[in-house]
N, C-alpha and C positions, 0 to 999 in steps of 0.2 A: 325426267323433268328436274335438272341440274339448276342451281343455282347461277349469277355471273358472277365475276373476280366481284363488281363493284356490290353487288348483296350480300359478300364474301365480307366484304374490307368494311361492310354498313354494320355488321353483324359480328364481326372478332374484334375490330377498332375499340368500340365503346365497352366490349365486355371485357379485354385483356386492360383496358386502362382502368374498369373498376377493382377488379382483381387485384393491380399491382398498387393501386391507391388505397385499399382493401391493408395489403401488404405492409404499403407505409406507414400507416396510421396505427397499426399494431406494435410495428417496432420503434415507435418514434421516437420513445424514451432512452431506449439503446444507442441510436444514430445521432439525437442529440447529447447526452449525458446527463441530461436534466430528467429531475420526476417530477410528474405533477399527480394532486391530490386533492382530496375530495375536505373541506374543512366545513365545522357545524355551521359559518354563513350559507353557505351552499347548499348544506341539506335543512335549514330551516324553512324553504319553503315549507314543507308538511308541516301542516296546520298542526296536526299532533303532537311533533315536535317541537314545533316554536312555544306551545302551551307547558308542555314536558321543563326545556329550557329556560323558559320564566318563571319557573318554579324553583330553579333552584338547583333540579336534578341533574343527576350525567347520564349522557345516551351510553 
């Protein structure tokens, strides 16, 4: 009870393009040259933090 080519092509299609998208996104800082970073705007979300930061302190 074999599979056909087209369950074949439904089934490796979207999983080889997660993987290589997978790939890309990992190296994207290499293939671009640029870093990107995480700054205290970004993590002030957390309530914690924002509290922390209006006080005064450093994370």
């Amino acid at each position: 009870m074999g599979l056909s080519s087209a369950a074949w092509a439904t089934l490796l299609v979207p999983t080889i393009l997660g993987i290589l998208v997978m790939v890309l996104y990992g190296y994207w800082d290499k293939i671009t040259g640029k870093e990107y970073y995480v700054d205290d705007e970004i993590l002030a979300y957390d309530e914690d933090l924002m509290e922390e930061l209006g006080k005064g302190g450093k994370v």
